[in-house]
N, C-alpha and C positions, 0 to 999 in steps of 0.2 A: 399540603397547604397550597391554593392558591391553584386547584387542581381545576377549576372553571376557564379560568382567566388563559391559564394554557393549553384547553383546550383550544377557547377561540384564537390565539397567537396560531394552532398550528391549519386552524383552518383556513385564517386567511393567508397563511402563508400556503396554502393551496389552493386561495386563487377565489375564497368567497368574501363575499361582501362583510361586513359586521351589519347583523341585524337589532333593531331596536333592543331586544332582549339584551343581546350580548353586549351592546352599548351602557344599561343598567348596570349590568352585573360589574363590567370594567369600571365606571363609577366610583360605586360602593366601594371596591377594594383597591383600585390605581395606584393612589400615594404608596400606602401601603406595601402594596406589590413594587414598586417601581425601587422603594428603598430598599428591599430585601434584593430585588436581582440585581441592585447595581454594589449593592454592599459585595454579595455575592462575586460577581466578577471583579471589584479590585480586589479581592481577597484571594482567586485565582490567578490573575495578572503577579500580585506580590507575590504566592506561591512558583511563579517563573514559566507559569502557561499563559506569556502573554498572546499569543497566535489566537490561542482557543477564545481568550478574554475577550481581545477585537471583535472574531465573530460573533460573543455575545452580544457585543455591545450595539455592534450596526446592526444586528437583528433586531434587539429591544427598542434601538433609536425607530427605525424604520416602522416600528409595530407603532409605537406611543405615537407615532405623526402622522399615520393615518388613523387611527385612533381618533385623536384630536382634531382632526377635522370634518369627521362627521360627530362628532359631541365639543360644541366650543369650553365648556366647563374643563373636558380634558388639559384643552391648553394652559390651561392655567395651571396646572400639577408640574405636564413638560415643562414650564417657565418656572416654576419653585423650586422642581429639581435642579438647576440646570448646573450647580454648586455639587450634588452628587454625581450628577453626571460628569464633569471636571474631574473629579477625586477620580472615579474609576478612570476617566482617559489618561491621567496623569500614572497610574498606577502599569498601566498598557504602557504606554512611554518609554517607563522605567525600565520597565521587564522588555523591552526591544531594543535598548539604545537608542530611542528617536532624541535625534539632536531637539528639536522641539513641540511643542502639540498646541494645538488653541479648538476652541469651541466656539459655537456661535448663534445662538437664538434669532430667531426673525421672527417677524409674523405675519398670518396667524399662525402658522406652526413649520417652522423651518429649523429642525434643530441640526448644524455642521460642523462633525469633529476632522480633527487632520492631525495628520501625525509627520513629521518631516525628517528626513534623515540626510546625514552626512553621505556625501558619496566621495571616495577616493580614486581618483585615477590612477590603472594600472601602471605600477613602476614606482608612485610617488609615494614617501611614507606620510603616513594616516598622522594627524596632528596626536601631539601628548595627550589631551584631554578624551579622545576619542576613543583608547587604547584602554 
């Protein structure tokens, strides 16, 4: 499933442009695909991979926002998502102990997740809730 779409994810992740074609085809299927990998990774994340999940997810972020700014239409999917995309960063979260996470859409396409974590200094003990 969805065996085009990954294709082109691995070619620009080697460094080619998206062409016209590949811009269609991402189209058609975006929504679509976008809800199945991000379902995907909080499903991973909650299985207790959340290391793996993260790098899912900054890959995927990273693809859809150059995606969508050579196809404005795109934007508009990254901006519907951006309620799925939460759910899987929350799930990443969990599965790391990050004290907290937020997300953040701009535009025309700036999508920022963050994850933030307690830091303890050596010697002191780690607050109850942290444990």
């Amino acid at each position: 499933m969805f065996e085009k779409l990954k294709r082109h994810l691995e070619r620009w992740e080697r460094g080619e442009r998206l062409d016209d074609r590949a811009l269609e085809e991402l189209e058609a299927e975006f929504e679509t695909w976008l809800d199945t990998e991000l379902g995907d990774i909080a499903h991973q994340a909650d299985a207790g991979q959340g290391e793996a999940a993260l790098g899912r997810l900054t890959r995927l972020n990273a693809f859809a926002s150059a995606a969508a700014t050579q196809r404005p239409s795109l934007a508009n999917v990254v901006g519907a998502k951006a309620a799925a995309f939460r759910a899987a960063l929350q799930s990443i979260g969990l599965s790391l102990g990050a004290a907290e996470f937020s997300i953040t859409l701009g535009v025309p396409v700036a999508l920022s997740v963050t994850l933030s974590f307690r830091v303890t200094p050596a010697g002191e003990a780690k607050p109850e809730s942290a444990k």
